[in-house]
LUMKOL-328527 format. One record per residue: residue number from 1; residue in one letter; x, y, z of N, C-alpha, C in turn. Coordinates in steps of 0.1 Angstrom, whole numbers, plus 2048, in hexadecimal, padded with zeros to 3 digits. Layout:
<atom n="NUM" res="A" n_X="X" n_Y="Y" n_Z="Z" ca_X="X" ca_Y="Y" ca_Z="Z" c_X="X" c_Y="Y" c_Z="Z"/>
...
This chain:
<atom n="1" res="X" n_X="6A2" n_Y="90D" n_Z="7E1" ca_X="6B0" ca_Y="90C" ca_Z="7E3" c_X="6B3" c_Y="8FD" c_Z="7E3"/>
<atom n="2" res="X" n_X="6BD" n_Y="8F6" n_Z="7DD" ca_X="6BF" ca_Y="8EA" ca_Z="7DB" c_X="6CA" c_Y="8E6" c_Z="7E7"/>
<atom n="3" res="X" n_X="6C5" n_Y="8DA" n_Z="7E9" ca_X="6D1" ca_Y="8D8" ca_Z="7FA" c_X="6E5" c_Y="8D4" c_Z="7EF"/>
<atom n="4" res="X" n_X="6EB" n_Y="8D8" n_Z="7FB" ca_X="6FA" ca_Y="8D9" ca_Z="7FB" c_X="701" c_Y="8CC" c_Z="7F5"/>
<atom n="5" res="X" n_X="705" n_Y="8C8" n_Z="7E9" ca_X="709" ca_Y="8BC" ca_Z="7E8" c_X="716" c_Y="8BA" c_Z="7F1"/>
<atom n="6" res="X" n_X="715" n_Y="8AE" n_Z="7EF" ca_X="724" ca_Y="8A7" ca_Z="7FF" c_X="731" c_Y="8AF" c_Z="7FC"/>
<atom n="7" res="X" n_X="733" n_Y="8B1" n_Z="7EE" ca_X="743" ca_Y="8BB" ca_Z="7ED" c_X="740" c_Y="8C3" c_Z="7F6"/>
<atom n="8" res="X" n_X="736" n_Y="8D0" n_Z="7F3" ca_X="732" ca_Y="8DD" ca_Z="7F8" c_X="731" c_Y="8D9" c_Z="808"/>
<atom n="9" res="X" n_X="729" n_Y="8D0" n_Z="80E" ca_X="72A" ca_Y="8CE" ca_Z="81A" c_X="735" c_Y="8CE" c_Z="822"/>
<atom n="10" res="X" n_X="73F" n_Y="8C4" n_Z="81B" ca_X="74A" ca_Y="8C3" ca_Z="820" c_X="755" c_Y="8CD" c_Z="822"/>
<atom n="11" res="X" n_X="753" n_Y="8D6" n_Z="810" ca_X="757" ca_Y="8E4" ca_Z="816" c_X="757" c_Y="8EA" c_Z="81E"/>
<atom n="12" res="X" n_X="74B" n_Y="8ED" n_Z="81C" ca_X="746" ca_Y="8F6" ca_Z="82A" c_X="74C" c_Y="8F3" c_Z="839"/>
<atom n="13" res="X" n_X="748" n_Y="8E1" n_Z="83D" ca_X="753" ca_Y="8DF" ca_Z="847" c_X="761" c_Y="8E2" c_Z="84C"/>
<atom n="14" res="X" n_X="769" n_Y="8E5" n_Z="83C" ca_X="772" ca_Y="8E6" ca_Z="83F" c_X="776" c_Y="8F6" c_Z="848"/>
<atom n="15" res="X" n_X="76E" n_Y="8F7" n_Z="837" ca_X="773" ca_Y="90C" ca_Z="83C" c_X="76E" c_Y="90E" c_Z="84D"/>
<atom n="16" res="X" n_X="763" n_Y="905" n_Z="854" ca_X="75A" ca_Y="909" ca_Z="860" c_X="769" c_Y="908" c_Z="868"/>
<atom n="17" res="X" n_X="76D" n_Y="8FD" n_Z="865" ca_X="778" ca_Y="8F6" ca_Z="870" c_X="783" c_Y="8F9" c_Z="86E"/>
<atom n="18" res="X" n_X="787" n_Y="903" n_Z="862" ca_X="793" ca_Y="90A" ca_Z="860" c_X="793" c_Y="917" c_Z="86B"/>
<atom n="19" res="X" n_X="786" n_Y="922" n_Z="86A" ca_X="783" ca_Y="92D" ca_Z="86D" c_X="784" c_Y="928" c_Z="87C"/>
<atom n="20" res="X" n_X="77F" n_Y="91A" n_Z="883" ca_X="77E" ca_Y="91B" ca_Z="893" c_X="790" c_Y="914" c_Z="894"/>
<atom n="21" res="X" n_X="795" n_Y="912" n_Z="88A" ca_X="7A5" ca_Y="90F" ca_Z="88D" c_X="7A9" c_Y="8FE" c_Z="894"/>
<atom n="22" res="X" n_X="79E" n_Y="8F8" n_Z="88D" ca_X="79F" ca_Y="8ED" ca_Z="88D" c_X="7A4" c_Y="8E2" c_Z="88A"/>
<atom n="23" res="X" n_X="7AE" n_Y="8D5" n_Z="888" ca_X="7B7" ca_Y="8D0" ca_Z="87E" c_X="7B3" c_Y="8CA" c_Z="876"/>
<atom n="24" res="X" n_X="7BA" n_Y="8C4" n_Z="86C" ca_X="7B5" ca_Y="8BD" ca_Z="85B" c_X="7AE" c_Y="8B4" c_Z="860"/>
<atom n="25" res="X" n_X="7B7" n_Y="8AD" n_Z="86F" ca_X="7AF" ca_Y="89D" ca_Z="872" c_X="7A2" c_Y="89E" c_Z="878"/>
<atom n="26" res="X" n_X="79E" n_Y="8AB" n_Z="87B" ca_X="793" ca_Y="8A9" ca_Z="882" c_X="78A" c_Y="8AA" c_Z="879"/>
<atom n="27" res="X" n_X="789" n_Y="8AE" n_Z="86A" ca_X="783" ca_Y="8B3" ca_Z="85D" c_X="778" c_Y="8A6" c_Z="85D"/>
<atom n="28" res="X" n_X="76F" n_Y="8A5" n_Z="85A" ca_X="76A" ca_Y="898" ca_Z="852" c_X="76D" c_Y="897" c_Z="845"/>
<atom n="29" res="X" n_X="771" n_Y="88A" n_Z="846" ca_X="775" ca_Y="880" ca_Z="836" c_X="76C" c_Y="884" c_Z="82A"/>
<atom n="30" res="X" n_X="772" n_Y="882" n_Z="81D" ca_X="767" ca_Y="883" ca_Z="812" c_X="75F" c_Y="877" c_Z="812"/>
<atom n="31" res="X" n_X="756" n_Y="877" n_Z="80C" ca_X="74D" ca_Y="869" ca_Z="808" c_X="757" c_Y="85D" c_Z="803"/>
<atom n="32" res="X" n_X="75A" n_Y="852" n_Z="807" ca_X="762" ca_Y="84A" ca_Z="7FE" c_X="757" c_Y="846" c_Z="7F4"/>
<atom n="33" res="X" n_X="764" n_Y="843" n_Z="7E7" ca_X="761" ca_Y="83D" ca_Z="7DE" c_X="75B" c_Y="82F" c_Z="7DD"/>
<atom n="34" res="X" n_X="756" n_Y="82A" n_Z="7D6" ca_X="756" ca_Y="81D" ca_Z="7D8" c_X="75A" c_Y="816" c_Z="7C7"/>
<atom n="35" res="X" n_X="759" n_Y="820" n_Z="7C0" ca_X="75C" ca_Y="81E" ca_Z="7B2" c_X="766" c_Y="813" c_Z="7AF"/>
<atom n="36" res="X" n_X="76C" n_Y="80A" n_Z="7AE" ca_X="77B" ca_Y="807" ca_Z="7AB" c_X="77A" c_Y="7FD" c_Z="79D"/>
<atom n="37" res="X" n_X="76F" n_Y="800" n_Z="799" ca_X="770" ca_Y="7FB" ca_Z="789" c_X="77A" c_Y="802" c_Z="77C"/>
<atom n="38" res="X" n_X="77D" n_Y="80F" n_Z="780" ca_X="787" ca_Y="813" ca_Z="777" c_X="793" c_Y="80E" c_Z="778"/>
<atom n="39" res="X" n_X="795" n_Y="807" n_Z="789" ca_X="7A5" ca_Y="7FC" ca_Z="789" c_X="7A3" c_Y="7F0" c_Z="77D"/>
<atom n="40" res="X" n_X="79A" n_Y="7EF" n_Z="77B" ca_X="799" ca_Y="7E1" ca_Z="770" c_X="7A0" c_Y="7E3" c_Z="760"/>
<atom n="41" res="X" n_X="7A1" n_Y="7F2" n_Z="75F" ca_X="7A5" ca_Y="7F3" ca_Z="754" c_X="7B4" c_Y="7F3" c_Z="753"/>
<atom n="42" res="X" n_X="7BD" n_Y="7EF" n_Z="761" ca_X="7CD" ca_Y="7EC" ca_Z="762" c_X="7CE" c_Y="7DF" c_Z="762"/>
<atom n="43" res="X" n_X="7C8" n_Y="7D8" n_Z="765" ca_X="7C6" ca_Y="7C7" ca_Z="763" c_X="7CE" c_Y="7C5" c_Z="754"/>
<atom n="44" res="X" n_X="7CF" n_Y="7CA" n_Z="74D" ca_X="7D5" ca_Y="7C7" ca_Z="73E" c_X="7E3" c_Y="7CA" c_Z="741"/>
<atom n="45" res="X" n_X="7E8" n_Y="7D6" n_Z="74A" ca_X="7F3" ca_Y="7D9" ca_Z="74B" c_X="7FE" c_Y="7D3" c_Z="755"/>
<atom n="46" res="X" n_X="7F6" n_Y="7CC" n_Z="761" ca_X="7FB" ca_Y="7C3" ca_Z="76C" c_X="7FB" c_Y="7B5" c_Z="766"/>
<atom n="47" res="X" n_X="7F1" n_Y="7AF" n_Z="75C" ca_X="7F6" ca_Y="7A2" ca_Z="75B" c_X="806" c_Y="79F" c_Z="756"/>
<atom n="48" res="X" n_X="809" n_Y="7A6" n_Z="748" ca_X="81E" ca_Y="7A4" ca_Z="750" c_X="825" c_Y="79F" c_Z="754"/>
<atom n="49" res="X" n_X="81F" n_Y="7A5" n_Z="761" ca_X="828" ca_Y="7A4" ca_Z="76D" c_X="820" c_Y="79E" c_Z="778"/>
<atom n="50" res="X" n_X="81B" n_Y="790" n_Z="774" ca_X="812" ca_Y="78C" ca_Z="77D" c_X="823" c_Y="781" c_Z="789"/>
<atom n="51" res="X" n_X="82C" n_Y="77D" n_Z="77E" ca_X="833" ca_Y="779" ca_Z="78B" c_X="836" c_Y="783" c_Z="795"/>
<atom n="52" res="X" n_X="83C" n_Y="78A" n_Z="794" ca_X="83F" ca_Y="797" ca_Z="79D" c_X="835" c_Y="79A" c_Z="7A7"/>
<atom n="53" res="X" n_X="828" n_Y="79A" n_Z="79D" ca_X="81A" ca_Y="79F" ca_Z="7AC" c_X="81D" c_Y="792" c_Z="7B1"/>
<atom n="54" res="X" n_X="81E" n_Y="783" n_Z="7AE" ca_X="81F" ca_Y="777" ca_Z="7B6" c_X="82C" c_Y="77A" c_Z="7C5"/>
<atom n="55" res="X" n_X="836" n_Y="77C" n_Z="7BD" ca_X="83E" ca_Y="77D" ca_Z="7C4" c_X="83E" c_Y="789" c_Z="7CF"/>
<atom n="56" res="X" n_X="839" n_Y="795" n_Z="7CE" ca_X="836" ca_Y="79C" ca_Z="7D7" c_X="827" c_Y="799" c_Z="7E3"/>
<atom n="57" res="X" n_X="820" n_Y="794" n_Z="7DC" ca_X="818" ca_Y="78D" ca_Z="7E9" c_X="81D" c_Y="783" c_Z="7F3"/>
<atom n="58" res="X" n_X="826" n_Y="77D" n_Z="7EA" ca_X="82F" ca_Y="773" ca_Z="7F3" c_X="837" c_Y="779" c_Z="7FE"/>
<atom n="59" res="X" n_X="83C" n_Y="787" n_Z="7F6" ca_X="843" ca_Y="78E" ca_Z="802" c_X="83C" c_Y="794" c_Z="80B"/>
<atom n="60" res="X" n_X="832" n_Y="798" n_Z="80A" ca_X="828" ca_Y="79D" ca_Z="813" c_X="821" c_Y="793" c_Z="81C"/>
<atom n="61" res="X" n_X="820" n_Y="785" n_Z="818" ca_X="81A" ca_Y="77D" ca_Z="824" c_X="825" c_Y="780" c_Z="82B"/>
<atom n="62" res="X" n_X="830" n_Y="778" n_Z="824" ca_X="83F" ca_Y="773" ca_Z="831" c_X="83F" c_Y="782" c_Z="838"/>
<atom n="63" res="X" n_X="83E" n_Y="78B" n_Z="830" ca_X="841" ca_Y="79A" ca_Z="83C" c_X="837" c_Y="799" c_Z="84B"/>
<atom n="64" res="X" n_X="829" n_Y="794" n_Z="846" ca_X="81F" ca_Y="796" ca_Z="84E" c_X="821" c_Y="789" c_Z="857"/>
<atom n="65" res="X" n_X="823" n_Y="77D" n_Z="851" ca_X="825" ca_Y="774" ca_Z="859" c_X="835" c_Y="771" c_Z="865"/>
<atom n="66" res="X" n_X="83F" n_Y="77D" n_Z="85E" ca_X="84A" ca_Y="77E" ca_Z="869" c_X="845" c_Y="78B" c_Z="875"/>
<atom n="67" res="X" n_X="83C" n_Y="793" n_Z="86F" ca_X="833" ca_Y="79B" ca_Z="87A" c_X="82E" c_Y="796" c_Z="886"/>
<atom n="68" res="X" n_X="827" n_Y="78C" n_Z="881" ca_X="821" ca_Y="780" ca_Z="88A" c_X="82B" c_Y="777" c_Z="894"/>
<atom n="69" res="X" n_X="833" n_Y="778" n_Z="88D" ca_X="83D" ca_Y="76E" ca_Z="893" c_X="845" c_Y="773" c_Z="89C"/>
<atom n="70" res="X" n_X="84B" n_Y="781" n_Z="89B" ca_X="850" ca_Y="78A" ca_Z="8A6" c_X="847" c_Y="78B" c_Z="8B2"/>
<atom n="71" res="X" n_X="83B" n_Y="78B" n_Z="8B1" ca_X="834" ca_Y="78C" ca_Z="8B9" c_X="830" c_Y="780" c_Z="8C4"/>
<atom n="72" res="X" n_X="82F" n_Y="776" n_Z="8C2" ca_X="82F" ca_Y="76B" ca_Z="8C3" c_X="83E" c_Y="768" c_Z="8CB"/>
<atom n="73" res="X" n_X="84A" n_Y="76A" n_Z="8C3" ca_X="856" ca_Y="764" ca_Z="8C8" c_X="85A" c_Y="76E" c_Z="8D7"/>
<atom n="74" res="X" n_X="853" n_Y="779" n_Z="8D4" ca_X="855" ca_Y="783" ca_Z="8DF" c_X="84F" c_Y="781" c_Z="8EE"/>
<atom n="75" res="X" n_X="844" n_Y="77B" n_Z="8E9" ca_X="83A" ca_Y="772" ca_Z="8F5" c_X="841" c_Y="768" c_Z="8FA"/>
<atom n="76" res="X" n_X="845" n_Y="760" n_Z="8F3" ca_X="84E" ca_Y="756" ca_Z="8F7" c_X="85B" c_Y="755" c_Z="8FD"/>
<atom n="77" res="X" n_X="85F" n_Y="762" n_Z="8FC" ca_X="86C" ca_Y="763" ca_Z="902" c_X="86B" c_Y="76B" c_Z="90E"/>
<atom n="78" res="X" n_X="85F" n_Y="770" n_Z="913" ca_X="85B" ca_Y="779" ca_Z="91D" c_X="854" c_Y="76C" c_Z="926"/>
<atom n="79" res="X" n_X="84C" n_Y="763" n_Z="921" ca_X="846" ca_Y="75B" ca_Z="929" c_X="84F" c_Y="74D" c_Z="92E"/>
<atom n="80" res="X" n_X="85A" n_Y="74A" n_Z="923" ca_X="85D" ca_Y="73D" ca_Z="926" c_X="86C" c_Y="744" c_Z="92C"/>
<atom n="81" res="X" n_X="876" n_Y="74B" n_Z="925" ca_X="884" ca_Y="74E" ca_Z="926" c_X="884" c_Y="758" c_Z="934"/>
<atom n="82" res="X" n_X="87F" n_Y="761" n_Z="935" ca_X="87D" ca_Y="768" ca_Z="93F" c_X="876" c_Y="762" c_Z="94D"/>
<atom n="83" res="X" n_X="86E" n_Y="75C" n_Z="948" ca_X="864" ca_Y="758" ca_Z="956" c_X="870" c_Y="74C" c_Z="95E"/>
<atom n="84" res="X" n_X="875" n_Y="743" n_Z="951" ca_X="87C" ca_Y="738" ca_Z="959" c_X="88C" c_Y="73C" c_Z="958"/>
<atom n="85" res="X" n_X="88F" n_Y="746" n_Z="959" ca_X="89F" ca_Y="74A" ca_Z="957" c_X="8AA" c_Y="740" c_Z="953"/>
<atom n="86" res="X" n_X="8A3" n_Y="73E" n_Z="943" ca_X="8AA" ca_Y="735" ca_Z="93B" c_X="8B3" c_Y="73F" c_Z="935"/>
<atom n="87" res="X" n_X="8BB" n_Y="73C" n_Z="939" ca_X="8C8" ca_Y="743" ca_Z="931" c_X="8CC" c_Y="742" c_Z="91F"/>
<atom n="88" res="X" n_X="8C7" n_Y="736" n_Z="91E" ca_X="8CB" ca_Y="72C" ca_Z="915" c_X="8C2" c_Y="730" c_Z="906"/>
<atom n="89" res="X" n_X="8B6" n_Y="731" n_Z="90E" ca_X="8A9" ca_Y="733" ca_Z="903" c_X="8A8" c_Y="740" c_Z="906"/>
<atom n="90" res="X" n_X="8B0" n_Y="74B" n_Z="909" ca_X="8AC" ca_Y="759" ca_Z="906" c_X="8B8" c_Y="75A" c_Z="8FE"/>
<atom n="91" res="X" n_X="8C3" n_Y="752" n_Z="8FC" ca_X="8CF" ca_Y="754" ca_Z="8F4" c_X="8C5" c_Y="74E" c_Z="8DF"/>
<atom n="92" res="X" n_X="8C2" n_Y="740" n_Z="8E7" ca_X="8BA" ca_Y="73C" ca_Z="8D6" c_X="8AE" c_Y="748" c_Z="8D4"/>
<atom n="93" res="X" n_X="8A6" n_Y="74E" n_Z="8DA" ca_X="89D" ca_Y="754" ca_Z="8D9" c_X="8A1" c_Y="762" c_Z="8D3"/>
<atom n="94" res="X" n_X="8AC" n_Y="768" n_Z="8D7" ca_X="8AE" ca_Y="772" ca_Z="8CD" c_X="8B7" c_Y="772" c_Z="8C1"/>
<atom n="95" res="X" n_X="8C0" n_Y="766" n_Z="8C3" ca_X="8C2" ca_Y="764" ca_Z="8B6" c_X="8B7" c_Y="765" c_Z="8AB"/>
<atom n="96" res="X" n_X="8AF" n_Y="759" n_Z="8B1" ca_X="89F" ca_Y="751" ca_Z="8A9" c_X="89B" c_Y="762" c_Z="8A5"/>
<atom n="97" res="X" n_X="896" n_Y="770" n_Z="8AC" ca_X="88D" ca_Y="77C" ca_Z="8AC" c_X="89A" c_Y="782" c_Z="8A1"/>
<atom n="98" res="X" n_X="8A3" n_Y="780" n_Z="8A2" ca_X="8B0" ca_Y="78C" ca_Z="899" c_X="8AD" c_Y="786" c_Z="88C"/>
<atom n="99" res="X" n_X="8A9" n_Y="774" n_Z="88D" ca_X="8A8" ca_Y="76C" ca_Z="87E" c_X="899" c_Y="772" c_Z="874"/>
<atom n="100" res="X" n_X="892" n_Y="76E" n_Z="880" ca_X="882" ca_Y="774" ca_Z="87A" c_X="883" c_Y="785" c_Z="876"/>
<atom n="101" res="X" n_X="889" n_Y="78D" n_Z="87C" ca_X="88C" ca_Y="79E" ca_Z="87D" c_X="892" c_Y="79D" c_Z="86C"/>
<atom n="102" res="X" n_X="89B" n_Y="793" n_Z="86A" ca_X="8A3" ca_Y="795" ca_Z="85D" c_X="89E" c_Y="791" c_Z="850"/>
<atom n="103" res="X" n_X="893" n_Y="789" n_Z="852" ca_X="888" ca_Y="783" ca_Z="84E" c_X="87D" c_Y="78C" c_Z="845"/>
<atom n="104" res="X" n_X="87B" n_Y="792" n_Z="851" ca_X="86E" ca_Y="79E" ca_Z="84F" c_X="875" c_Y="7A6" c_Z="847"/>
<atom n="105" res="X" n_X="885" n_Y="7AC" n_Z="846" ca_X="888" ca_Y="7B6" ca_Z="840" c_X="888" c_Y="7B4" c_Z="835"/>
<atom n="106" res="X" n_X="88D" n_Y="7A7" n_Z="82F" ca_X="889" ca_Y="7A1" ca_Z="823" c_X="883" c_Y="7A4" c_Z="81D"/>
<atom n="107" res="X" n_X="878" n_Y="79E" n_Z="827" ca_X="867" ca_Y="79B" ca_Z="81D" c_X="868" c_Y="7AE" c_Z="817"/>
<atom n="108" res="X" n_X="867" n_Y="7B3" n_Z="821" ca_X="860" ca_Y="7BB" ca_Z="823" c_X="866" c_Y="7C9" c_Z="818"/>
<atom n="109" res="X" n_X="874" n_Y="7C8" n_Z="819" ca_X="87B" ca_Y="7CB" ca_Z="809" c_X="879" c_Y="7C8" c_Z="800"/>
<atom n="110" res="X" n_X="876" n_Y="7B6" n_Z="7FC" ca_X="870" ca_Y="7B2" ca_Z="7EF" c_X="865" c_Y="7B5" c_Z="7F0"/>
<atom n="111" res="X" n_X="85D" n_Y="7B7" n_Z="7F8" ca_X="84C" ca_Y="7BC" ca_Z="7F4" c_X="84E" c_Y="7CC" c_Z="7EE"/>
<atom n="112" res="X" n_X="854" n_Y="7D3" n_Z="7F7" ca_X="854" ca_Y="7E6" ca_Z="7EE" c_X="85A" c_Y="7E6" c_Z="7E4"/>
<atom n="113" res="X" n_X="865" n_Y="7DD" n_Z="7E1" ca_X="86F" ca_Y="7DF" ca_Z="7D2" c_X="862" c_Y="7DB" c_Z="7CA"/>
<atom n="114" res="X" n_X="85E" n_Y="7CD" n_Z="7C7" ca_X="852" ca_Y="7C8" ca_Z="7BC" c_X="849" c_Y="7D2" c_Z="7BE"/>
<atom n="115" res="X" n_X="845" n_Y="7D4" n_Z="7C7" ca_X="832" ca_Y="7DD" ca_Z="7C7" c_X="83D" c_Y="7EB" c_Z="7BF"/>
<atom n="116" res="X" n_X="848" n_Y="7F1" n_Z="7C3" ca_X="849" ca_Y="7FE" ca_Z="7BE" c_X="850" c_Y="7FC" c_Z="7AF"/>
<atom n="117" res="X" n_X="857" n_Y="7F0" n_Z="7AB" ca_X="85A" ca_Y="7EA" ca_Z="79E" c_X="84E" c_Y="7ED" c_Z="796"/>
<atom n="118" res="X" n_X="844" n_Y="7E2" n_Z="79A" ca_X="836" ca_Y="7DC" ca_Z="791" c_X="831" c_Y="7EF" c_Z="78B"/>
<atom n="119" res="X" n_X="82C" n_Y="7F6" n_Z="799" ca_X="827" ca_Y="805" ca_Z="795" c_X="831" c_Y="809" c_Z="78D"/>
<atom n="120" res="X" n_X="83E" n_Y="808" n_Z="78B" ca_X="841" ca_Y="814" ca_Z="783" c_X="842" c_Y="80E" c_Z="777"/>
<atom n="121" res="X" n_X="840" n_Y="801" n_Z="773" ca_X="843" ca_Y="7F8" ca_Z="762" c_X="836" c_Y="7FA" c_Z="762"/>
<atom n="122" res="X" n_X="82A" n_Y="7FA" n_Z="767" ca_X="81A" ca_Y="7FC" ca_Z="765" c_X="817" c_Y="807" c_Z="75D"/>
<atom n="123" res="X" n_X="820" n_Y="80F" n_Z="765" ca_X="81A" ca_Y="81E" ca_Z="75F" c_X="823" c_Y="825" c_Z="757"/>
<atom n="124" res="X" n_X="832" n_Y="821" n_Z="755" ca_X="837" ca_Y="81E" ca_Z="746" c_X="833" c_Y="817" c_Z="740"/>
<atom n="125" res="X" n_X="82A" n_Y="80C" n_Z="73D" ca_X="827" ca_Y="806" ca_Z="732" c_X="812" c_Y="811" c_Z="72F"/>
<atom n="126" res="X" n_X="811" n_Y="815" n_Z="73D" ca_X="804" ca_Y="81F" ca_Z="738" c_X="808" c_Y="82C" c_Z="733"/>
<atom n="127" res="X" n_X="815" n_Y="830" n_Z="731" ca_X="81B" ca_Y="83C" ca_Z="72F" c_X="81A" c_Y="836" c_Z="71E"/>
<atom n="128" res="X" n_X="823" n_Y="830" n_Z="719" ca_X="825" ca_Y="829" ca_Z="70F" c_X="81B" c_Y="825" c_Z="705"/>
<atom n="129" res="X" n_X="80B" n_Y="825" n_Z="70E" ca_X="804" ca_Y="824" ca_Z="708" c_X="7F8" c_Y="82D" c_Z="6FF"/>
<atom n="130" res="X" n_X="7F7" n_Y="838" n_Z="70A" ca_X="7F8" ca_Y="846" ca_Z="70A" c_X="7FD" c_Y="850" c_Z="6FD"/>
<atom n="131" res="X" n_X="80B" n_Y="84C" n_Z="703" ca_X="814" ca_Y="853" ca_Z="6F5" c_X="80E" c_Y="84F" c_Z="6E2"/>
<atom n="132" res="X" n_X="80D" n_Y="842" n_Z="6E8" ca_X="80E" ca_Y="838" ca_Z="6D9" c_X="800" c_Y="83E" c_Z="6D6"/>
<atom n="133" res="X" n_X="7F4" n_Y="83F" n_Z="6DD" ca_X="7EB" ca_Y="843" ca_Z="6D9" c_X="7E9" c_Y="855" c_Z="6D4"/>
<atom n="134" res="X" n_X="7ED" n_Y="85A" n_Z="6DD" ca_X="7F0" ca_Y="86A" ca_Z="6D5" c_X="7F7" c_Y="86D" c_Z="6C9"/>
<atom n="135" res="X" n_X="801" n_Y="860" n_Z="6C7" ca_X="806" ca_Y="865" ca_Z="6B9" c_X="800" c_Y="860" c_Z="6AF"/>
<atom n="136" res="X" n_X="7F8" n_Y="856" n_Z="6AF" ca_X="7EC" ca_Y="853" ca_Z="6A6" c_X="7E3" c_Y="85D" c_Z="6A2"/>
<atom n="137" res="X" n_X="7E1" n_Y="861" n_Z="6A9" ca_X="7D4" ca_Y="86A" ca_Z="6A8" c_X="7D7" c_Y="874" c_Z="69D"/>
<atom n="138" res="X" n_X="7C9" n_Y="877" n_Z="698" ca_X="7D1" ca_Y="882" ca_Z="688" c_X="7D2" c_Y="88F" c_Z="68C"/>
<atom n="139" res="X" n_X="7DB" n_Y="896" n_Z="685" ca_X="7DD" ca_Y="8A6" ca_Z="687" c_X="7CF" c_Y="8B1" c_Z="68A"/>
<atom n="140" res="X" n_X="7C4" n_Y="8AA" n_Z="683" ca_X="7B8" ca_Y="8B0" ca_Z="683" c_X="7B4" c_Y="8B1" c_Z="697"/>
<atom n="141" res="X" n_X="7B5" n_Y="8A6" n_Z="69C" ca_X="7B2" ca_Y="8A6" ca_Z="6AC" c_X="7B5" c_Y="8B2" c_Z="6B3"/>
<atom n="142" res="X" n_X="7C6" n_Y="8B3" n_Z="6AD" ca_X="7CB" ca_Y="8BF" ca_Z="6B6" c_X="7C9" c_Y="8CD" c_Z="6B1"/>
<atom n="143" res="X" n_X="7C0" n_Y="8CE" n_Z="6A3" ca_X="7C0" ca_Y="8DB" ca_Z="6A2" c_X="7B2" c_Y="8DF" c_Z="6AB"/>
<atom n="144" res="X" n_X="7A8" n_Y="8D4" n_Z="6AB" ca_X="79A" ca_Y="8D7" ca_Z="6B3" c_X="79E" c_Y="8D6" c_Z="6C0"/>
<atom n="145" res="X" n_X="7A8" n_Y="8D0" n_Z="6C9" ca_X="7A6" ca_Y="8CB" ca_Z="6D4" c_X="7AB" c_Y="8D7" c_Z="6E0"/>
């Protein structure tokens, strides 16, 4: 008898952990992948739009780096505004947290518009490619295929 490959194992887990009424999260994970050489073959389809990926990383630092900065500004306004009942600097300080808050929304809208823009011109121009190649193909294909 030949041992259980990882699919079959993991089956098995599940069904084990279904029957004792167990949840999805307690399941064990599949094997990850480690494959990601087949992403190399979209590299033709993203260059394009290489401003857009630029510009979307951009929005993604400023997003991460106004993350950082709420954080930060929030320390500062609990340590310095609060501790010394500066009236003054808890008035600049939420202005300053409402400026960075409007900041982040920014980024963080121009980061999902580009990333969800770029995917869908990607895979219309893979759709496009697709098509162009099936109609090439000779009538003989589709009578064998």
């Amino acid at each position: 008898m030949t041992a259980p490959s990882a699919a079959e194992r993991i089956a098995a887990d599940r069904a084990a952990a279904q029957r004792k009424g167990r949840r999805g999260s307690d399941l064990p994970e599949r094997p990850k992948s480690a494959a990601l050489g087949a992403l190399r073959r979209l590299v033709p389809y993203l260059l394009p739009y290489r401003g857009q990926i630029a510009l979307a990383a951009v929005a993604l630092v400023v997003a991460a780096g106004t993350v950082l900065a709420l954080g930060q500004g929030v320390r500062a306004l609990v340590d310095r505004g609060f501790g010394a009942g500066d009236a003054a600097l808890l008035d600049r300080a939420l202005l300053v947290l409402i400026g960075v808050t409007a900041l982040l929304t920014v980024a963080s809208f121009g980061r999902f518009f580009l990333v969800s823009w770029i995917g869908e011109r990607v895979i219309a121009d893979l759709r496009r490619d697709v098509y162009d190649r099936v109609i090439r193909l000779s009538p003989g294909f589709f009578e064998t295929a």
